[in-house]
PQR file of N, CA, C, O and H, with PARSE charges and radii, in Angstrom:
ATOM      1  N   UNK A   1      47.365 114.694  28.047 -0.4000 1.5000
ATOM      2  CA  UNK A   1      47.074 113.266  28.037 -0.0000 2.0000
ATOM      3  C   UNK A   1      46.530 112.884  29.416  0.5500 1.7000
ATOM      4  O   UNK A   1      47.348 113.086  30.313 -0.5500 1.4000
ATOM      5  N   UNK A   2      45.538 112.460  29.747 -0.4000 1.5000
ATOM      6  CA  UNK A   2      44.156 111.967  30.518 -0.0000 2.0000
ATOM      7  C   UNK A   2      45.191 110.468  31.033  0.5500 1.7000
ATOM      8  O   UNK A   2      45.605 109.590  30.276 -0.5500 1.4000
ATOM      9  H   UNK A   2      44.874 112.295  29.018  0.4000 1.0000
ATOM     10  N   UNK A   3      45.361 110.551  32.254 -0.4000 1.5000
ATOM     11  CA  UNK A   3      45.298 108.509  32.819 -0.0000 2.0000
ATOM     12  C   UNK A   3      44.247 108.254  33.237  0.5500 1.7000
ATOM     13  O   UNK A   3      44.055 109.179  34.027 -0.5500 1.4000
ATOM     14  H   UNK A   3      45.024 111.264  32.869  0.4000 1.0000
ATOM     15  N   UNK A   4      43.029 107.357  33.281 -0.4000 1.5000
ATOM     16  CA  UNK A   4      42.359 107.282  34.248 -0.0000 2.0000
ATOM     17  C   UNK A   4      42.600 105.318  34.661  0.5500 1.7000
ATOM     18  O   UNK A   4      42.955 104.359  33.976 -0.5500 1.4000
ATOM     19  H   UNK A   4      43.185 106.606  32.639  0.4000 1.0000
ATOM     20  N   UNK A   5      42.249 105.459  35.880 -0.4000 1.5000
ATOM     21  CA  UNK A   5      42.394 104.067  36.552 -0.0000 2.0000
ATOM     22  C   UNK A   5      40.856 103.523  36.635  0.5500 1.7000
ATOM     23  O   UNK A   5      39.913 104.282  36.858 -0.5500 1.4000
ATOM     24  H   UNK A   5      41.961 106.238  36.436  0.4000 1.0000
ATOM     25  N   UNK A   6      40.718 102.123  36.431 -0.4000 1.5000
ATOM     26  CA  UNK A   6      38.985 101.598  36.850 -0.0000 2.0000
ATOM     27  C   UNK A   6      39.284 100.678  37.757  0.5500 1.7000
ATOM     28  O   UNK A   6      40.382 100.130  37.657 -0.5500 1.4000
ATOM     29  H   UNK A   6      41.484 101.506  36.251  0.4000 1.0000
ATOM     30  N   UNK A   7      38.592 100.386  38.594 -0.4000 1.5000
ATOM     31  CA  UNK A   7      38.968  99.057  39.361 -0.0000 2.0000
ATOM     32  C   UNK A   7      37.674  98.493  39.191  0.5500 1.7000
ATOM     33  O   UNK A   7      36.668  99.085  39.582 -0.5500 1.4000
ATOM     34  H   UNK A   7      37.700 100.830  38.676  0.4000 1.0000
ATOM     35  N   UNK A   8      37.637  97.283  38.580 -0.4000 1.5000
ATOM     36  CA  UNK A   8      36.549  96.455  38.467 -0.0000 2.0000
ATOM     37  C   UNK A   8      36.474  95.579  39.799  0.5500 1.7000
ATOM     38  O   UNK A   8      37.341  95.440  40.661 -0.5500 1.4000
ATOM     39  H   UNK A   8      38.454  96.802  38.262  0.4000 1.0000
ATOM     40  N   UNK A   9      34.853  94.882  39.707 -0.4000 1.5000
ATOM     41  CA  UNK A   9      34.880  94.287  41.028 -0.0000 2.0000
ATOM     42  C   UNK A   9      35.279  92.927  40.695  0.5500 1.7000
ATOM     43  O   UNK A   9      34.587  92.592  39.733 -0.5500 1.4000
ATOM     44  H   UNK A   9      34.148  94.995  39.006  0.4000 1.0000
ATOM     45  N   UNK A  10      35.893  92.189  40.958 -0.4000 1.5000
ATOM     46  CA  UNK A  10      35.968  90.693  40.936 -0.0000 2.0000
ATOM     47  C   UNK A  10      35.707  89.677  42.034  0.5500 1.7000
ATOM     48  O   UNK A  10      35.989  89.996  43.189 -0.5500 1.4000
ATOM     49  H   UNK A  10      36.455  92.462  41.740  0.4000 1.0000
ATOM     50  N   UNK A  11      35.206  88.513  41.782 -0.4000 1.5000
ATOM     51  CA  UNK A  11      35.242  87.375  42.780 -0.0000 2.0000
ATOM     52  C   UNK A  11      36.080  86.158  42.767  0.5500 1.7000
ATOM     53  O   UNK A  11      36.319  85.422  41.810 -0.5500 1.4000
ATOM     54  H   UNK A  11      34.977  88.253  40.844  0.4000 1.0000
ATOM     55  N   UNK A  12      36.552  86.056  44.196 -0.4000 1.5000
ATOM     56  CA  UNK A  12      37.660  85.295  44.729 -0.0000 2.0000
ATOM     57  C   UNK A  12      37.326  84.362  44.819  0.5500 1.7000
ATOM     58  O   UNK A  12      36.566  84.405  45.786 -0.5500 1.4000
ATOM     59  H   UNK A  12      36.358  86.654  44.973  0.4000 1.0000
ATOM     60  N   UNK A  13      37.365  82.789  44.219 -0.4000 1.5000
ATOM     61  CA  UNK A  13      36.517  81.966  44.156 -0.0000 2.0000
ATOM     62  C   UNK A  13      37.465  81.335  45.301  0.5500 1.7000
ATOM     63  O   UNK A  13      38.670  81.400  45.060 -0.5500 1.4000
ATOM     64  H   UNK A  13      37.983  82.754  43.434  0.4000 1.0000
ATOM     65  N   UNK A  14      37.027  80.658  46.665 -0.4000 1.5000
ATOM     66  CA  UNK A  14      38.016  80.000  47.779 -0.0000 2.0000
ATOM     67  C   UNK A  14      37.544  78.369  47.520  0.5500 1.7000
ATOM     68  O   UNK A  14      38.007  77.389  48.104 -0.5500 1.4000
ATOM     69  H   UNK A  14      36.047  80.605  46.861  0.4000 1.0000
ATOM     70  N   UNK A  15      36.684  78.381  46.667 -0.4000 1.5000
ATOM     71  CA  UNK A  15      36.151  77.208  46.407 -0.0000 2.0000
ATOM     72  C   UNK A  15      37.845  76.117  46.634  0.5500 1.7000
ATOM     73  O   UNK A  15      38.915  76.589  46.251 -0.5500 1.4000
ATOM     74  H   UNK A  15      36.308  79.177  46.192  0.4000 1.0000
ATOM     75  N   UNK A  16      37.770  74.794  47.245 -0.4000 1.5000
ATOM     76  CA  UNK A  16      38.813  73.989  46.722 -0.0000 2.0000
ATOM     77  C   UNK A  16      38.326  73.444  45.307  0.5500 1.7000
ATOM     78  O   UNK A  16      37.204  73.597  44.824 -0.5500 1.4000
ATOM     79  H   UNK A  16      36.901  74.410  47.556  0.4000 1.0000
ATOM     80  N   UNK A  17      39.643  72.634  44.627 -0.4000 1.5000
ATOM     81  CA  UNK A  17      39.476  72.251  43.455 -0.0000 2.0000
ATOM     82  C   UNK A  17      38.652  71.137  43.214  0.5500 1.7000
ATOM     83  O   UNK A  17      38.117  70.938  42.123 -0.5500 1.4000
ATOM     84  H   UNK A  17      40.555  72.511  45.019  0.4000 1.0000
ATOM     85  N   UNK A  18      38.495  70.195  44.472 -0.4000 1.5000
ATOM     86  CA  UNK A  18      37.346  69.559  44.855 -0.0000 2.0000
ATOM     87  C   UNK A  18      35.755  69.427  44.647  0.5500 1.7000
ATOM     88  O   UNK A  18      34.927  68.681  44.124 -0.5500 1.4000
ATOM     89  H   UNK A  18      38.930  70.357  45.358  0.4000 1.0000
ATOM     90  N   UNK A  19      35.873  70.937  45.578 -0.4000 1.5000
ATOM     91  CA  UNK A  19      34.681  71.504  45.385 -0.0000 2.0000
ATOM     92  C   UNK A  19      33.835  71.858  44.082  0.5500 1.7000
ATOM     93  O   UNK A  19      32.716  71.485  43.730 -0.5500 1.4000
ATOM     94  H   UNK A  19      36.546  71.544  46.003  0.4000 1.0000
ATOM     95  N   UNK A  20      34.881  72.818  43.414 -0.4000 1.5000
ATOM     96  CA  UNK A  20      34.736  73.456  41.959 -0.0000 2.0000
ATOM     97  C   UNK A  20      34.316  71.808  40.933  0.5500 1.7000
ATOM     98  O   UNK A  20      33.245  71.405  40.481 -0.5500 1.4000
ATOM     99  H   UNK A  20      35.790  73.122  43.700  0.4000 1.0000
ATOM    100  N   UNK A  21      35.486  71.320  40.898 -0.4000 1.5000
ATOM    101  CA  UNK A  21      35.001  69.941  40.307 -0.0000 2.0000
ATOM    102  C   UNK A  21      33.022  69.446  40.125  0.5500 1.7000
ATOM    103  O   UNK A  21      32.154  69.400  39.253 -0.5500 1.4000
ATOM    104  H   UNK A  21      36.357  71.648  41.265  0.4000 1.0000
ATOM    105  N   UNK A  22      33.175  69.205  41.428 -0.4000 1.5000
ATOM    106  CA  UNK A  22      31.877  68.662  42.288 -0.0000 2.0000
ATOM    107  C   UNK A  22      30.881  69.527  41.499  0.5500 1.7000
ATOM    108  O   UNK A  22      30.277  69.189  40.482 -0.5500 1.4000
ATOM    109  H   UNK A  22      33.879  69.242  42.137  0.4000 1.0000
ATOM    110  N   UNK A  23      30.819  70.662  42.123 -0.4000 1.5000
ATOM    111  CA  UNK A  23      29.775  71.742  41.237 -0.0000 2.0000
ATOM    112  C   UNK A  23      29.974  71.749  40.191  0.5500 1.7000
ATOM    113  O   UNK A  23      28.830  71.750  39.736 -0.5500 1.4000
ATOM    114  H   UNK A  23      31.311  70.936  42.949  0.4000 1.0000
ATOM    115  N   UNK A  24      31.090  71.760  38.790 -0.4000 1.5000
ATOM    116  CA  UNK A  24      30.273  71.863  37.945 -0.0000 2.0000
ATOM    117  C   UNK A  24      30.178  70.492  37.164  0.5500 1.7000
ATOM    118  O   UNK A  24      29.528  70.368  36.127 -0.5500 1.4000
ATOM    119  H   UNK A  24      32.019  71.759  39.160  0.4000 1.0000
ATOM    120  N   UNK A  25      30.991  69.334  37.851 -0.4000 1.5000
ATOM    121  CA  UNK A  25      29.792  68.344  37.692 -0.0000 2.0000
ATOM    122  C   UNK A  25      28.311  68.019  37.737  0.5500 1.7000
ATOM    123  O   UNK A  25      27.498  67.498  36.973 -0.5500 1.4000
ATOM    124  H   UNK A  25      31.519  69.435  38.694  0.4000 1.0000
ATOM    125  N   UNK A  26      28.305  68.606  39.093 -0.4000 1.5000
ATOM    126  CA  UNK A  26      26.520  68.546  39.316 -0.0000 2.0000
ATOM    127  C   UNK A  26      26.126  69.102  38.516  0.5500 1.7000
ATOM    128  O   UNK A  26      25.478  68.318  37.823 -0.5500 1.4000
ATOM    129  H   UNK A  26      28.966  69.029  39.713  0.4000 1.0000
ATOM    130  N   UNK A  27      26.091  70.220  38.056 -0.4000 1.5000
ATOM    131  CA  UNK A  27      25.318  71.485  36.670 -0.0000 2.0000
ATOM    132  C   UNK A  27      25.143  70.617  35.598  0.5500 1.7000
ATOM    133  O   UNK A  27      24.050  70.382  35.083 -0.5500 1.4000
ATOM    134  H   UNK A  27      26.617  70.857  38.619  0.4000 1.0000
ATOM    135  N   UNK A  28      26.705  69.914  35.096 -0.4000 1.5000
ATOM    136  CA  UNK A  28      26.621  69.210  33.785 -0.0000 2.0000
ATOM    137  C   UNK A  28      26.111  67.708  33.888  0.5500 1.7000
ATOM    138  O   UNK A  28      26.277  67.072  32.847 -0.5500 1.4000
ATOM    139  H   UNK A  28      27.593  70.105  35.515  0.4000 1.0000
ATOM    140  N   UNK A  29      25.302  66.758  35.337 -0.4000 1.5000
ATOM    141  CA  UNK A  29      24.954  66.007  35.417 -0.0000 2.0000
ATOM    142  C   UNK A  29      23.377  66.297  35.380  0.5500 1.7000
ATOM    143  O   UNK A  29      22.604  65.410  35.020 -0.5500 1.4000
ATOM    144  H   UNK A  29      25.167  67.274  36.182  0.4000 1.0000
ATOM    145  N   UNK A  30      22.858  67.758  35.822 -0.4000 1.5000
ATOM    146  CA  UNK A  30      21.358  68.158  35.619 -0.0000 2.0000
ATOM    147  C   UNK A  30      21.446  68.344  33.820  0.5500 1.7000
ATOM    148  O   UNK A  30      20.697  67.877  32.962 -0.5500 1.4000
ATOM    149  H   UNK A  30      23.486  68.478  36.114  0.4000 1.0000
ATOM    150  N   UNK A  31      22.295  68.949  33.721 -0.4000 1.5000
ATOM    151  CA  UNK A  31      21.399  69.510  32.248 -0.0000 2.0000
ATOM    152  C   UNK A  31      21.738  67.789  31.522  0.5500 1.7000
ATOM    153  O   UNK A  31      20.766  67.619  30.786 -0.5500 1.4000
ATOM    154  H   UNK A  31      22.903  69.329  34.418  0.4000 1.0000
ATOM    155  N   UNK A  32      22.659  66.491  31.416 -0.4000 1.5000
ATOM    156  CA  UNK A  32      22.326  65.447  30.380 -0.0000 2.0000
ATOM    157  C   UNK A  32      20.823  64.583  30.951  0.5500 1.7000
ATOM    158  O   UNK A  32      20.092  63.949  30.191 -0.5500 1.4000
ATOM    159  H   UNK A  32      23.449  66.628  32.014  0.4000 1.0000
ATOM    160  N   UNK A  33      20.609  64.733  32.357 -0.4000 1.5000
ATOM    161  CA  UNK A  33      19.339  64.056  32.578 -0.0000 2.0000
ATOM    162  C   UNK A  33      18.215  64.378  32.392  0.5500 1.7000
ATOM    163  O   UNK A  33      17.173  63.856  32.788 -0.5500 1.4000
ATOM    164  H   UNK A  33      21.204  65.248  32.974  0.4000 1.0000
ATOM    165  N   UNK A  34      18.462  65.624  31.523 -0.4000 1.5000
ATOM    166  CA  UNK A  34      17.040  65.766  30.943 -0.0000 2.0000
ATOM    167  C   UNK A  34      16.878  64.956  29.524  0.5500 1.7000
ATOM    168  O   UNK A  34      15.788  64.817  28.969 -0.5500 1.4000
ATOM    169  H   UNK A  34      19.308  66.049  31.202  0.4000 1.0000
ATOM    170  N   UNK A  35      18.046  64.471  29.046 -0.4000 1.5000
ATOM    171  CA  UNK A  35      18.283  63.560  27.628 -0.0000 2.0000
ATOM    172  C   UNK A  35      17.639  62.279  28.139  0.5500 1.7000
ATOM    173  O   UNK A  35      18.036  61.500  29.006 -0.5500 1.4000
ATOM    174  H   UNK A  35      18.932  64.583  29.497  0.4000 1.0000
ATOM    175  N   UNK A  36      16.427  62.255  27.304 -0.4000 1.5000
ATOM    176  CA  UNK A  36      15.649  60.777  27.489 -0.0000 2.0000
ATOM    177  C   UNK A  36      16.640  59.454  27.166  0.5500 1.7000
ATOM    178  O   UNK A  36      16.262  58.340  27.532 -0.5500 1.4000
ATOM    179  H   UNK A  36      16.104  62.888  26.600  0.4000 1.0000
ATOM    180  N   UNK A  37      17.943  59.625  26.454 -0.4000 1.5000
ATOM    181  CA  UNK A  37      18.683  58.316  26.706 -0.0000 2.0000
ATOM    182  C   UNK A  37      19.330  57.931  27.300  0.5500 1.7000
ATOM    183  O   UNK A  37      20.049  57.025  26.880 -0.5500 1.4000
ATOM    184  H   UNK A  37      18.249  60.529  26.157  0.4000 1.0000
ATOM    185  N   UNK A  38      19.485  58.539  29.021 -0.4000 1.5000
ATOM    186  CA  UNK A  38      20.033  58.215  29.986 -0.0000 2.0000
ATOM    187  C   UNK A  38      19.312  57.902  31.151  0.5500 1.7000
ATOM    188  O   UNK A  38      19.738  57.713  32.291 -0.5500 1.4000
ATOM    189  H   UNK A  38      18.901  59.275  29.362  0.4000 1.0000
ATOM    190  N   UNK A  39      17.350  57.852  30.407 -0.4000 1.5000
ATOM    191  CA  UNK A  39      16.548  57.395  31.855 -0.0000 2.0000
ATOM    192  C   UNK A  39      16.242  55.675  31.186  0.5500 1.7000
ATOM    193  O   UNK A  39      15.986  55.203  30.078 -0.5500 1.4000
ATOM    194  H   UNK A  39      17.004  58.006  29.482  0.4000 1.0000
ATOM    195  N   UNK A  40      16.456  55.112  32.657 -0.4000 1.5000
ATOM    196  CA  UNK A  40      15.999  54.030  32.248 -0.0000 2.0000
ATOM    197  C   UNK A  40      14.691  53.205  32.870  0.5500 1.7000
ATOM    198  O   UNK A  40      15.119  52.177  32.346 -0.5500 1.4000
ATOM    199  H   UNK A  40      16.664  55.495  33.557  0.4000 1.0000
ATOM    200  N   UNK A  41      13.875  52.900  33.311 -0.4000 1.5000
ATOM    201  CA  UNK A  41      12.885  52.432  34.360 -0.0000 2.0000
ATOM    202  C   UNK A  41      13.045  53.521  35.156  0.5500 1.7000
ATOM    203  O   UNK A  41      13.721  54.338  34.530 -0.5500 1.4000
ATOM    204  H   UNK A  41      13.526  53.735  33.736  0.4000 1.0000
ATOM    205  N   UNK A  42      12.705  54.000  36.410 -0.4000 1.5000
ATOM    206  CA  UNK A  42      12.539  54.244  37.045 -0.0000 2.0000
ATOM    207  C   UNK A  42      13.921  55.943  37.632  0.5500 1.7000
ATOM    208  O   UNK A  42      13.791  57.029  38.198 -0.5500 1.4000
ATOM    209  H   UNK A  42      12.156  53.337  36.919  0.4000 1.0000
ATOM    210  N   UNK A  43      15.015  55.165  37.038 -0.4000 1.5000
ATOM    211  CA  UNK A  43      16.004  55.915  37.483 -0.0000 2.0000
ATOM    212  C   UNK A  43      16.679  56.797  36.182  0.5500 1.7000
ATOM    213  O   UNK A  43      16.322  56.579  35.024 -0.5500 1.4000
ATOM    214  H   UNK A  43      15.121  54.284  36.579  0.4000 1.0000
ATOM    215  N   UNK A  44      17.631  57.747  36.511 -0.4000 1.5000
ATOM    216  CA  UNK A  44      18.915  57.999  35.511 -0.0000 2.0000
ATOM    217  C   UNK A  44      20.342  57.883  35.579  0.5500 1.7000
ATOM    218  O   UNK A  44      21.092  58.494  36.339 -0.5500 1.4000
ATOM    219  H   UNK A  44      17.921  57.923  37.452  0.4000 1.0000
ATOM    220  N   UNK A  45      20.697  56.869  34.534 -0.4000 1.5000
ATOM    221  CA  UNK A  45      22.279  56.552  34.651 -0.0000 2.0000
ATOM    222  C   UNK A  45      22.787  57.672  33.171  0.5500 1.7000
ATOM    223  O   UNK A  45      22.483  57.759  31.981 -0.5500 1.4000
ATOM    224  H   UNK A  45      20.087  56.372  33.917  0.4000 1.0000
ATOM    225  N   UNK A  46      23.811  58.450  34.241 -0.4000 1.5000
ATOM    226  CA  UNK A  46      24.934  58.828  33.062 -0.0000 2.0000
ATOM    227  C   UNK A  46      26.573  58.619  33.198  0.5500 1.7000
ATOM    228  O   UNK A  46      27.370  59.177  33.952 -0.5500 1.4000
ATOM    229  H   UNK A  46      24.058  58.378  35.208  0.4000 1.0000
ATOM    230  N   UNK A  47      26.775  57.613  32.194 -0.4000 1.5000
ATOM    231  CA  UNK A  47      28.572  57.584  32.518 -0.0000 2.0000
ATOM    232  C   UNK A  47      29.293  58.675  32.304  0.5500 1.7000
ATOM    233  O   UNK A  47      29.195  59.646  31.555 -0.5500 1.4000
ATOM    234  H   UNK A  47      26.127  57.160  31.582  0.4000 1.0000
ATOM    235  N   UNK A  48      30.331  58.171  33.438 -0.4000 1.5000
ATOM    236  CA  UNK A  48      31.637  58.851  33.831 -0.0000 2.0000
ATOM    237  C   UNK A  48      31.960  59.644  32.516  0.5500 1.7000
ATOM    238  O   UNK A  48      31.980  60.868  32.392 -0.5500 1.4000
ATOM    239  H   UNK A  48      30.410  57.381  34.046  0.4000 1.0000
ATOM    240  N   UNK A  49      32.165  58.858  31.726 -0.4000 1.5000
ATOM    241  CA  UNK A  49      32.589  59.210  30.277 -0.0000 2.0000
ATOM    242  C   UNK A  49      31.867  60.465  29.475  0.5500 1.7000
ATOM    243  O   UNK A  49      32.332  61.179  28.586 -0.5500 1.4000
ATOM    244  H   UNK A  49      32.149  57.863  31.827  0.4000 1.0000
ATOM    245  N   UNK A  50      30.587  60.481  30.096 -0.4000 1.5000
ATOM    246  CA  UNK A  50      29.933  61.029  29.610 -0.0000 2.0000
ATOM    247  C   UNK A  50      29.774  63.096  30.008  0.5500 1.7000
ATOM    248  O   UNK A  50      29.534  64.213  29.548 -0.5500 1.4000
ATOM    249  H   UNK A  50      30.210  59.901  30.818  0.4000 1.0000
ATOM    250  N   UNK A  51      30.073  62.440  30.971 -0.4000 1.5000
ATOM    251  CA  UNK A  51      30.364  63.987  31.954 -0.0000 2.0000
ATOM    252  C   UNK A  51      32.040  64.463  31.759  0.5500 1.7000
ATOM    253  O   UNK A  51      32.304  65.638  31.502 -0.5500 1.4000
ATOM    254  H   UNK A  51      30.268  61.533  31.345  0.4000 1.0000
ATOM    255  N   UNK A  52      32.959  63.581  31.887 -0.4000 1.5000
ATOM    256  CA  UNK A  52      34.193  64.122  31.819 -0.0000 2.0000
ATOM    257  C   UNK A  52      34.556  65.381  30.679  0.5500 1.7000
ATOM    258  O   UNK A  52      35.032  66.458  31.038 -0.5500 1.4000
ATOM    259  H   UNK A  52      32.745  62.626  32.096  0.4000 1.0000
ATOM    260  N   UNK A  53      34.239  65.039  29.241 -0.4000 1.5000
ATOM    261  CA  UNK A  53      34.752  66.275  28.789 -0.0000 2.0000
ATOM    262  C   UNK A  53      33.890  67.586  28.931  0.5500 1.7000
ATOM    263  O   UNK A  53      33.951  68.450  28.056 -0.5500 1.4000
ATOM    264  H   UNK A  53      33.852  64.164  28.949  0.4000 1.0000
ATOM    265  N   UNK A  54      33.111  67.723  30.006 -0.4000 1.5000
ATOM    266  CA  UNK A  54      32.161  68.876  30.351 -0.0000 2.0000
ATOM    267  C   UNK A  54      33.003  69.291  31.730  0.5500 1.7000
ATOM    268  O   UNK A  54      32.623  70.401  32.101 -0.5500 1.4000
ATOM    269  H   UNK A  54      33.062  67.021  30.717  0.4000 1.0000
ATOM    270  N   UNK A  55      34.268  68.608  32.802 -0.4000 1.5000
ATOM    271  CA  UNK A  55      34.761  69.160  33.390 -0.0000 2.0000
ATOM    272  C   UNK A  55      36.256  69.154  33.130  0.5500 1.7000
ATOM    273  O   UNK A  55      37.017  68.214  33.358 -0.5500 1.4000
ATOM    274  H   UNK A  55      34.576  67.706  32.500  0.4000 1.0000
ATOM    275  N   UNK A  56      36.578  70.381  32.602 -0.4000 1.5000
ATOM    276  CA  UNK A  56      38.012  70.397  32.484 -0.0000 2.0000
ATOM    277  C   UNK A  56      38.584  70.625  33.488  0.5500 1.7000
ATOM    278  O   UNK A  56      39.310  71.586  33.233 -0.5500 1.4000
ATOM    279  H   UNK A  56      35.960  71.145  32.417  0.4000 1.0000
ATOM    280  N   UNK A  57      38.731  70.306  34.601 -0.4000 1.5000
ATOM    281  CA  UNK A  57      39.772  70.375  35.721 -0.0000 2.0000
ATOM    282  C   UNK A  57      39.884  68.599  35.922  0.5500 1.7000
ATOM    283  O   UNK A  57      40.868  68.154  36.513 -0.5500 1.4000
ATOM    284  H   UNK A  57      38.141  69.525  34.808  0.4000 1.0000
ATOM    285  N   UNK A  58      39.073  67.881  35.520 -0.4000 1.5000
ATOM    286  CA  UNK A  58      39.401  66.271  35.946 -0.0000 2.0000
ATOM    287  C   UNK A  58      39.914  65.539  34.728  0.5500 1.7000
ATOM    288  O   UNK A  58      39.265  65.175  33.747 -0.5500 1.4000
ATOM    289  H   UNK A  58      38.274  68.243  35.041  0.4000 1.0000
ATOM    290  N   UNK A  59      41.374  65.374  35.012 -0.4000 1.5000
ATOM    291  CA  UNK A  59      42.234  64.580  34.652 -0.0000 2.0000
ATOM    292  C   UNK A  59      41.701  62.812  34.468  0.5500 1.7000
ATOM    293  O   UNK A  59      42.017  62.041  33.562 -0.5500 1.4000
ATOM    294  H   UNK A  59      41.901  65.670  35.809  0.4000 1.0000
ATOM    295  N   UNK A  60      41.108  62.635  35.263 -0.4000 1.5000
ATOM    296  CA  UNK A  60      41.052  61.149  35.332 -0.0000 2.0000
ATOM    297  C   UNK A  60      39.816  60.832  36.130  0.5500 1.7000
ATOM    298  O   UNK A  60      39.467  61.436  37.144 -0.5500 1.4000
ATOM    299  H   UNK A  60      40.852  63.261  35.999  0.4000 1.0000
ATOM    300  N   UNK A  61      39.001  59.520  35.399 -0.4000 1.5000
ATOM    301  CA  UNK A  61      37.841  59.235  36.112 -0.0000 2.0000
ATOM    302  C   UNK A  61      37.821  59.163  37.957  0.5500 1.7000
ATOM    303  O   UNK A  61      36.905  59.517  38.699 -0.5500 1.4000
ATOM    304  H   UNK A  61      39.284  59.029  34.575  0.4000 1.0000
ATOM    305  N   UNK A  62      39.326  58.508  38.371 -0.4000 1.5000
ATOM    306  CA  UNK A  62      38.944  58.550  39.987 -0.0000 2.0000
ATOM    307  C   UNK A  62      39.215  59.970  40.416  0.5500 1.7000
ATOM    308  O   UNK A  62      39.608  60.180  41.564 -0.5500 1.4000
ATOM    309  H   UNK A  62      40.070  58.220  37.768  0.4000 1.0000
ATOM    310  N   UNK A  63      39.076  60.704  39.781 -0.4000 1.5000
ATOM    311  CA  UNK A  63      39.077  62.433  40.377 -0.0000 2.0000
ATOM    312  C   UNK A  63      37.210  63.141  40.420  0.5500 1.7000
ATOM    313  O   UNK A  63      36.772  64.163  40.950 -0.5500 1.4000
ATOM    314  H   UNK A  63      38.757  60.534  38.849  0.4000 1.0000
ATOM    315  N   UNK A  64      36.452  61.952  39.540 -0.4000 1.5000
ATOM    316  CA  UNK A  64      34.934  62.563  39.670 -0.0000 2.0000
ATOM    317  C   UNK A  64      34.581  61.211  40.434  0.5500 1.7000
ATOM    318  O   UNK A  64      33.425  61.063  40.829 -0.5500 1.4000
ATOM    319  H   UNK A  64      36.808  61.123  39.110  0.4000 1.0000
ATOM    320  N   UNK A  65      35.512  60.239  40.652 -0.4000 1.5000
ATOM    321  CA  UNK A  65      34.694  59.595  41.697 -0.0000 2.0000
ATOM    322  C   UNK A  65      34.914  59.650  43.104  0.5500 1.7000
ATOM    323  O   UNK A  65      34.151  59.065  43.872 -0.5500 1.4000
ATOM    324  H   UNK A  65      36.451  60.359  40.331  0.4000 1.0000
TER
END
């Protein structure tokens, strides 16, 4: 009977939870502004609401604000 061991490589994310938040807010705030119903004149608004269930680490709107 054969053991063999693998050690895969992994990454240590030191990110704070802050941070992590932040980023993948930003990701999930690029990909809805390409949805033409969040440009309005000139600019793009997307609510709070709208992003929250795309970051599961934020509990509560004053945690993405």
């Amino acid at each position: 009977m054969a053991v063999r061991e693998y050690k895969y490589p992994f990454y240590v994310d030191n990110r704070t939870n802050e941070e992590k938040i932040l980023h993948e807010a930003e990701y999930y705030i690029r990909i809805l502004a390409k949805n033409e119903e969040y440009w309005s004149d000139m600019s793009i608004q997307i609510p709070l609401k709208h992003i929250m269930p795309h970051v599961p680490m934020s509990n509560s709107l004053s945690v993405l604000r």
